[in-house]
LUMPA-21326 format. One record per residue (C-alpha): x, z, y. Coordinates in steps of 0.02 Angstrom, whole numbers, padded with zeros to 5 digits, always signed. Example, Ala and Ser with C-alpha at 12.3 -4.5 7.8 and 13.67 -1.06 7.14 Angstrom:
2
      c1      c3      c2
  +00615  +00390  -00225
  +00684  +00357  -00053
END
This chain:
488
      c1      c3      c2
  +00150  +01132  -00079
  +00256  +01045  -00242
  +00365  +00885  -00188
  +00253  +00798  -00318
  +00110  +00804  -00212
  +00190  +00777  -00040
  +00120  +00596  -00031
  -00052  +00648  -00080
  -00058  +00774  +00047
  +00008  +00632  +00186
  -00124  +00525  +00131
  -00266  +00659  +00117
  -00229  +00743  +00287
  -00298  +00601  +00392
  -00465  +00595  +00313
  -00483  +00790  +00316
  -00476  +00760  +00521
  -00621  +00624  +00523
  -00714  +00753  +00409
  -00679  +00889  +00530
  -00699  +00754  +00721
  -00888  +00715  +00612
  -00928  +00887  +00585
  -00872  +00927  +00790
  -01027  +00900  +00928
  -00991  +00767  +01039
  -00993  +00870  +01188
  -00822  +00959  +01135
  -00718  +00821  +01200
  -00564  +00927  +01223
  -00575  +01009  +01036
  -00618  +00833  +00986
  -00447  +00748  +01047
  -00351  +00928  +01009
  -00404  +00904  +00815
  -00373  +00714  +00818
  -00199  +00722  +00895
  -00143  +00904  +00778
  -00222  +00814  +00630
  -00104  +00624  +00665
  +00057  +00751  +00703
  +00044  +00839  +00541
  +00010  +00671  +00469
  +00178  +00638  +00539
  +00277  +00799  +00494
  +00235  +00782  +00315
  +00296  +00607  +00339
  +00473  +00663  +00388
  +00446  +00778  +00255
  +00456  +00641  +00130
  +00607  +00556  +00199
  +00700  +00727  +00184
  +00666  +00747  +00020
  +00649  +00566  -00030
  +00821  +00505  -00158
  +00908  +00357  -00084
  +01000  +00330  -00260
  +00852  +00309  -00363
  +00786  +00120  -00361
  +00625  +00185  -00458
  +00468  +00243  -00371
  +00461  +00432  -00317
  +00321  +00534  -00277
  +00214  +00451  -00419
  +00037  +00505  -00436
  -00115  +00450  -00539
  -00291  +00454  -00562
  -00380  +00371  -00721
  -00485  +00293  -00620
  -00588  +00164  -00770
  -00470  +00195  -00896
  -00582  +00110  -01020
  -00552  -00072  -00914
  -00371  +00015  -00895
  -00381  +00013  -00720
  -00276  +00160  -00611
  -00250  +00223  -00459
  -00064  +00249  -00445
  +00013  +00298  -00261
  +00207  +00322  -00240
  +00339  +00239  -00134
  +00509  +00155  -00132
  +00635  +00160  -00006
  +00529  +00000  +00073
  +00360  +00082  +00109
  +00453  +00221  +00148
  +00481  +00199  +00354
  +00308  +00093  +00362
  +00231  +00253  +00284
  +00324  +00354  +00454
  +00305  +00196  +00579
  +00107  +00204  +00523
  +00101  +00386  +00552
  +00221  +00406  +00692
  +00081  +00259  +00803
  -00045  +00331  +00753
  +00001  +00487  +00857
  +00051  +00390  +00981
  -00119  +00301  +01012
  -00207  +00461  +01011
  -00087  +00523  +01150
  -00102  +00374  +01249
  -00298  +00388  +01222
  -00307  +00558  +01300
  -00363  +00522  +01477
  -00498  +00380  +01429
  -00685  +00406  +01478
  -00773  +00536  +01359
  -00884  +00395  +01306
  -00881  +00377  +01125
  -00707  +00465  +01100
  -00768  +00557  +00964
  -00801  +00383  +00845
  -00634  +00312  +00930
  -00544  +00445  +00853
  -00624  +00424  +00699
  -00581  +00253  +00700
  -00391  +00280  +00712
  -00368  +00420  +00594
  -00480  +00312  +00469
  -00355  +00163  +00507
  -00206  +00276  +00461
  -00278  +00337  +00281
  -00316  +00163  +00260
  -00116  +00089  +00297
  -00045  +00244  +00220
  -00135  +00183  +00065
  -00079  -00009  +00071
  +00095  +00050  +00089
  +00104  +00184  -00058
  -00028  +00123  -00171
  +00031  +00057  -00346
  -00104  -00052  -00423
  -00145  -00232  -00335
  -00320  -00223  -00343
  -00331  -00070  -00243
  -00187  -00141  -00120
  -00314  -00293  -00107
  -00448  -00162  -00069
  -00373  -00065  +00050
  -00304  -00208  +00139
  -00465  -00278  +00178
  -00537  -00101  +00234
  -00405  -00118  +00356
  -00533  -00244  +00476
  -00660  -00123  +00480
  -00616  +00007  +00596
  -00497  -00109  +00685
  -00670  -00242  +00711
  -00718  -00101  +00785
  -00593  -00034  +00895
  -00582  -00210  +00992
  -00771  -00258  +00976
  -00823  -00101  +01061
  -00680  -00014  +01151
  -00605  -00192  +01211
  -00573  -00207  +01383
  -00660  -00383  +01443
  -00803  -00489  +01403
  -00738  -00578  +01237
  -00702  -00435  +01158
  -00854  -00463  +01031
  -00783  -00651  +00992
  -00619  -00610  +00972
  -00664  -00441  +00844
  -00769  -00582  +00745
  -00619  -00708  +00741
  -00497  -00578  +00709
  -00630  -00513  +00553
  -00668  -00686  +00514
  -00491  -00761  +00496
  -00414  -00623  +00394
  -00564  -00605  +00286
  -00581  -00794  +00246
  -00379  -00799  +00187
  -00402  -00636  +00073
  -00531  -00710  -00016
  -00418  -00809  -00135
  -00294  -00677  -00151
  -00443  -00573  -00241
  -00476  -00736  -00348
  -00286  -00732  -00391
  -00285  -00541  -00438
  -00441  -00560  -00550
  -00357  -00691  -00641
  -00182  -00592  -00658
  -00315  -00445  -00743
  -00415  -00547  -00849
  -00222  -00642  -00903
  -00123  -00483  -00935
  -00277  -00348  -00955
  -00181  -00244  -00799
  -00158  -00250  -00611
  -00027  -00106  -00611
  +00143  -00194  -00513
  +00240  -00099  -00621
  +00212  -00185  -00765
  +00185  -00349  -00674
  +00348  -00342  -00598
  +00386  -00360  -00782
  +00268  -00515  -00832
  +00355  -00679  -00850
  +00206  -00810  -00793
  +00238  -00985  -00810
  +00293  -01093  -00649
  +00129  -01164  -00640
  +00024  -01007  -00658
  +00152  -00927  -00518
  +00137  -01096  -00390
  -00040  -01073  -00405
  -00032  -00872  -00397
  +00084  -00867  -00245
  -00026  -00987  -00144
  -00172  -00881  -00156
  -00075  -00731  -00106
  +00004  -00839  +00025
  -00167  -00884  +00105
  -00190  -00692  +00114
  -00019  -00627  +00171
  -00004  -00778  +00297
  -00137  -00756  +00410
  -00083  -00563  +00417
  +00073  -00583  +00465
  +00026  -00709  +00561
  +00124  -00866  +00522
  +00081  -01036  +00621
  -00037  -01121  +00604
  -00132  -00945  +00554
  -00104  -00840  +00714
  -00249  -00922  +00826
  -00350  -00753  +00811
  -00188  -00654  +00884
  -00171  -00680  +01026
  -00373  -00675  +01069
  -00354  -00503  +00972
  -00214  -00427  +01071
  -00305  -00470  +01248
  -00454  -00414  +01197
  -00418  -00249  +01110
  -00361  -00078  +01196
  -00175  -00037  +01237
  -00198  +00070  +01080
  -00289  -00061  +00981
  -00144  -00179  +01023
  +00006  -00038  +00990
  -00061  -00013  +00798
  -00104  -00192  +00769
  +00071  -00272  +00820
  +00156  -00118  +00762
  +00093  -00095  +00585
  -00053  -00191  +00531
  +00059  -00387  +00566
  +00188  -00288  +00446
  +00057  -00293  +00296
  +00082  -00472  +00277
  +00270  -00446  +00257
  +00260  -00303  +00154
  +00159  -00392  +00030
  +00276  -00502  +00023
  +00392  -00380  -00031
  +00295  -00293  -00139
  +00205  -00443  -00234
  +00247  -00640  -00213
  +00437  -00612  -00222
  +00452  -00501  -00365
  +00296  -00580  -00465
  +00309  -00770  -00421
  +00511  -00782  -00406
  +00519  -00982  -00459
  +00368  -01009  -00344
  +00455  -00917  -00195
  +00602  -01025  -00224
  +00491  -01170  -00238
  +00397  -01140  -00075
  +00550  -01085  +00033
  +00582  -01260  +00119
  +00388  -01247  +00186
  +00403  -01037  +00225
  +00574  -01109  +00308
  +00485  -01234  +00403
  +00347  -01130  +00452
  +00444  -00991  +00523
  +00576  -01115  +00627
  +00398  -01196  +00681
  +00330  -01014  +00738
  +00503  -00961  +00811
  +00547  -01118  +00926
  +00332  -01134  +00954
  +00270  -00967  +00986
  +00434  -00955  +01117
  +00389  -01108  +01237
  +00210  -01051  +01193
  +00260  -00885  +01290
  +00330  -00965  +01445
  +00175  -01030  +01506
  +00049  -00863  +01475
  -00017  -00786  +01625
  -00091  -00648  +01532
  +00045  -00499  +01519
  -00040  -00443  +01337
  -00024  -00640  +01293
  +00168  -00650  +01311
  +00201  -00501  +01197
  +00066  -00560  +01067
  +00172  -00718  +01073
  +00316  -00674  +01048
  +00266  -00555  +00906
  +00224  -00723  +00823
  +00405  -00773  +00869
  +00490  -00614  +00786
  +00372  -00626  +00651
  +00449  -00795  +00611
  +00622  -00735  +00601
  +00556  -00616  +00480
  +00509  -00721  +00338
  +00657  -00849  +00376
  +00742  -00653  +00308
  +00622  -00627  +00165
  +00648  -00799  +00103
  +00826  -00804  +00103
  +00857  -00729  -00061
  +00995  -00609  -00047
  +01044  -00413  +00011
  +01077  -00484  +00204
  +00928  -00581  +00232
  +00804  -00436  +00145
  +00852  -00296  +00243
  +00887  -00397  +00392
  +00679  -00430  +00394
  +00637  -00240  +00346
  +00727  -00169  +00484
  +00660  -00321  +00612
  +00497  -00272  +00547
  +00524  -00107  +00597
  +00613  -00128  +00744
  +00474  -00253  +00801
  +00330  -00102  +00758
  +00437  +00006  +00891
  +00485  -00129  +01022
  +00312  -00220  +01030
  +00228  -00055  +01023
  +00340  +00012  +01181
  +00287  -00144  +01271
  +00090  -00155  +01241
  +00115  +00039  +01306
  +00204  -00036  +01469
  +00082  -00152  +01491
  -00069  -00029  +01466
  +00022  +00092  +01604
  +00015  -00061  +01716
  -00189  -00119  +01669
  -00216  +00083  +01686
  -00176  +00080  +01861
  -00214  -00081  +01934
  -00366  -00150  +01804
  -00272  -00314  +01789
  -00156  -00387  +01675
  -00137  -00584  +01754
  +00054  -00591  +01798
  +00019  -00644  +01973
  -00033  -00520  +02040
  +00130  -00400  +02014
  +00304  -00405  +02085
  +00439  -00305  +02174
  +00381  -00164  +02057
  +00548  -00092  +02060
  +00525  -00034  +02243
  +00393  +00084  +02198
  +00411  +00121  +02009
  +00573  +00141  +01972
  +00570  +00245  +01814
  +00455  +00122  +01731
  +00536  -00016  +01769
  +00705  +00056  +01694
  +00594  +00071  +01529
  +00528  -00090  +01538
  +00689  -00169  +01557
  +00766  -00083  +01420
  +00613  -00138  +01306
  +00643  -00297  +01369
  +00810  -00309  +01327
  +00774  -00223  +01150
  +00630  -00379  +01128
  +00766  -00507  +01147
  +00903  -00435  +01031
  +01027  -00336  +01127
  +01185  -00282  +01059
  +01156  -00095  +01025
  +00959  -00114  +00982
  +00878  -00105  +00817
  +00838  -00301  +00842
  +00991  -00344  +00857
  +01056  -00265  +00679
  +00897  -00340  +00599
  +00917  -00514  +00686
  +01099  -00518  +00650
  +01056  -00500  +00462
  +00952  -00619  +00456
  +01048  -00756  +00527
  +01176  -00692  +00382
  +01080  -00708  +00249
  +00989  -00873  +00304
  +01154  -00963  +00330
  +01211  -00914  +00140
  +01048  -01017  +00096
  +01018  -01137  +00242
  +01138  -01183  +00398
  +01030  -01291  +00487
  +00900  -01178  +00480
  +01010  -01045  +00545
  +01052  -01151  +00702
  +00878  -01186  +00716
  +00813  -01019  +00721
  +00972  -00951  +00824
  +00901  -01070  +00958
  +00728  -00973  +00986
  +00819  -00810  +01027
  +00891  -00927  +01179
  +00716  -00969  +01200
  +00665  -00764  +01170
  +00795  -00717  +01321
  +00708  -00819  +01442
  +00536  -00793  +01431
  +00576  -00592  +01450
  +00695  -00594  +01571
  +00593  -00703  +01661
  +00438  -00577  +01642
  +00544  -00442  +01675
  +00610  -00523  +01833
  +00439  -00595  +01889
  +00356  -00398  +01870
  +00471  -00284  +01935
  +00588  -00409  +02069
  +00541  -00506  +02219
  +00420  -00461  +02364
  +00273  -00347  +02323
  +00120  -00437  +02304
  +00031  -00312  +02453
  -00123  -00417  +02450
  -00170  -00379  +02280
  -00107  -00199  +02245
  -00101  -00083  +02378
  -00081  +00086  +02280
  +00060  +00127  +02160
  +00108  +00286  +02060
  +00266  +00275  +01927
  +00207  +00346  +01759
  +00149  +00518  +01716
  +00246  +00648  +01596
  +00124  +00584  +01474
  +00159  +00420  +01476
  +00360  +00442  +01500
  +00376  +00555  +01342
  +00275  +00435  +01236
  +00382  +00294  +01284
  +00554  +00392  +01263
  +00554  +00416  +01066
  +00514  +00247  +01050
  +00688  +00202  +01158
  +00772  +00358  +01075
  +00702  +00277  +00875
  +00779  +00095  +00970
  +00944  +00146  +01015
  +00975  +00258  +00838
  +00932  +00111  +00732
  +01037  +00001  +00842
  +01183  +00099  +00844
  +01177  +00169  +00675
  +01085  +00068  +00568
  +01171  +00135  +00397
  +01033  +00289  +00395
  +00918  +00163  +00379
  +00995  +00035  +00291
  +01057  +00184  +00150
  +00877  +00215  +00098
  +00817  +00054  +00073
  +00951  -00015  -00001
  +00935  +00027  -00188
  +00754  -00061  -00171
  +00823  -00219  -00103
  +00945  -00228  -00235
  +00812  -00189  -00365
  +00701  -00334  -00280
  +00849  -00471  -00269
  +00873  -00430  -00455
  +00738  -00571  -00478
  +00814  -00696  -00399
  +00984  -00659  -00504
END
């Protein structure tokens, strides 16, 4: 295998497994889940692969590959990444073999097209995140709703699992629809849609206001930002605990990432221009989201919150204009895809046994589960920023970028990680101290080898980042500096 073609082969191996789970019988469960869960580790390996051989010191794209696809409308299809898409690239890959391993011990209904579902999902994200050319970003970012309708309309655990597939669908589709009007109009102006070049373009300030909305309407509702993260929530309760894992964990990080990839570098006057109201959104979502969070009963409902929360601390970072505040949101964004995916998986262990996920109903955990409750409370902890977690280096640049551009806000948004401690401490404390509830739950069993070595890279991923961020921070560094070259 050439290093050239590394990236096609990471993209290519997850639809070779849905070729292989259509061609299987249904009635092979067990070869059905053994090709689903060999075909998302590869996936994975040849991930790693491309961080090891992936050049920290080269600010250019590597791993560049293209296909003429109309060359005669000079249209392309151009895949190759940066030191940004990078990690999403392993964080997509590395979830996606998580939520097949967490899958393994559901019903043998339909596990055949649930599997096909999640290695279509990951073909589909490793695309958005490597893909060169805007209008196929724009293409495969709306593919992303189809098998994930799908995963929470049908496999959803309750009764408004169809309504909140539809809203989810609905709301996302809605927003992308003027991001495709802005992209036609950035062809038919400069004849390309290769980023590339339109990193290059210098549009006038009203072209770019008018631009960056459209993309914002798109990129806003994915992320989500307030008052665009209604269908969340809904989402998150409705969908399975693997569902949930590879929606807060990678698909709210596409929002971000375009971001990244498309309104800072190609709008840069706009983004200044609209930073007060991105600034005022996010402070809105942080402080909101928080109280917002205190008074859920539904244990899916507080993290789906509070993703909204962290979300909002990582704009305030991509809107801050410098090396601090840019990183600061990458490696929140990642740390966010580990530490929310850790603890939907927590809270899946607990709906697994007991069928219920109302907060009421648990307590004094601690008596009778002791190992999980030592993982949940070091999720917990990472959730809320804890010295020595990855959310701590990304929160801590953050706040050091934003106050270069913006005190207040900086005070404003320090306050919602007050707010961030006690809602989880208070979950924490409310699930696994106190009395147990006896009436409710008679039965308990602490979690499986399964379940314990899923969760323990994810804490393992946690602690590394928090403790030595630099092996991160070294790779996407040249990027950042290439992207804050815009603003200079």
């Amino acid at each position: 295998m050439q290093l050239n073609n590394l990236l096609i082969w990471t993209s290519l191996i997850p639809l070779s497994g849905v070729i292989l789970l259509i061609l299987i019988p249904g009635s092979y469960f067990n070869l059905i889940r053994n090709v689903a869960f060999g075909t998302a580790q590869l996936t994975f390996i040849l991930s790693i692969l491309l961080w090891i051989c992936f050049d920290p010191t080269i600010s250019l794209f590597q791993f560049v590959y293209t296909i003429n696809w109309f060359p005669s409308y000079n249209i392309y299809y151009t895949i190759g990444i940066d030191g940004i898409s990078l990690f999403f690239i392993v964080l997509t890959t590395w979830l996606v073999t998580t939520c097949v391993l967490i899958s393994w011990n559901m019903t043998n209904t339909q596990i055949k097209e649930y599997l096909i579902c999640f290695l279509t999902l990951e073909f589909i994200l490793i695309q958005v995140f490597c893909v060169l050319d805007v209008l196929f970003f724009y293409i495969f970012f709306e593919s992303v709703l189809i098998p994930m309708f799908l995963i929470i309309g049908i496999w959803g655990s309750r009764q408004r699992k169809i309504r909140a597939a539809y809203q989810f669908f609905i709301y996302t589709l809605a927003g992308s629809l003027l991001m495709l009007l802005a992209i036609l109009i950035i062809y038919f102006q400069q004849g390309t849609t290769d980023i590339q070049i339109l990193w290059n373009v210098n549009f006038d300030t009203r072209t770019q206001i008018l631009l960056w909305l459209a993309f914002f309407a798109s990129l806003a509702v994915k992320i989500p930002m307030i008052p665009f993260h209604i269908w969340l929530p809904e989402a998150h309760a409705e969908a399975p605990t693997a569902g949930s894992v590879i929606l807060a964990g990678v698909l709210l990080k596409m929002g971000g990432y375009g971001f990244l990839r498309f309104s800072l570098p190609m709008f840069p006057e706009a983004s200044l221009y609209f930073a007060p109201l991105i600034y005022l959104l996010s402070i809105i979502a942080a402080v909101y989201a928080s109280l917002t969070t205190i008074r859920q009963v539904d244990l899916k409902k507080i993290i789906a919150y509070s993703s909204v929360s962290h979300m909002g601390f990582v704009t305030l970072g991509l809107f801050s204009f410098n090396l601090q505040g840019l990183e600061g949101s990458i490696i929140l964004m990642l740390s966010h895809g580990l530490v929310s995916s850790a603890l939907f998986l927590c809270v899946g262990i607990l709906y697994d046994r007991h069928k219920t996920r109302i907060l009421k109903y648990y307590g004094g955990l601690v008596q009778v589960m002791p190992i999980f409750s030592i993982l949940l409370l070091f999720f917990t902890f990472s959730n809320i920023g804890f010295p020595g977690t990855s959310s701590f280096v990304g929160e801590l640049l953050v706040l050091i970028g934003l106050f270069q551009f913006s005190a207040i806000s900086t005070f404003l948004s320090a306050f919602s990680m007050v707010l961030g401690a006690g809602y989880s401490i208070w979950l924490f404390n409310r699930v696994c101290f106190g009395s147990l509830k006896l009436q409710y739950i008679t039965s308990f069993q602490d979690i499986s080898r399964r379940e314990f070595y899923t969760l323990l890279p994810l804490g393992v991923s946690v602690l590394w980042m928090g403790i030595y961020p630099n092996v991160f921070l070294n790779e996407i560094h040249c990027s950042s500096c290439n992207l804050i070259s815009y603003f200079s």
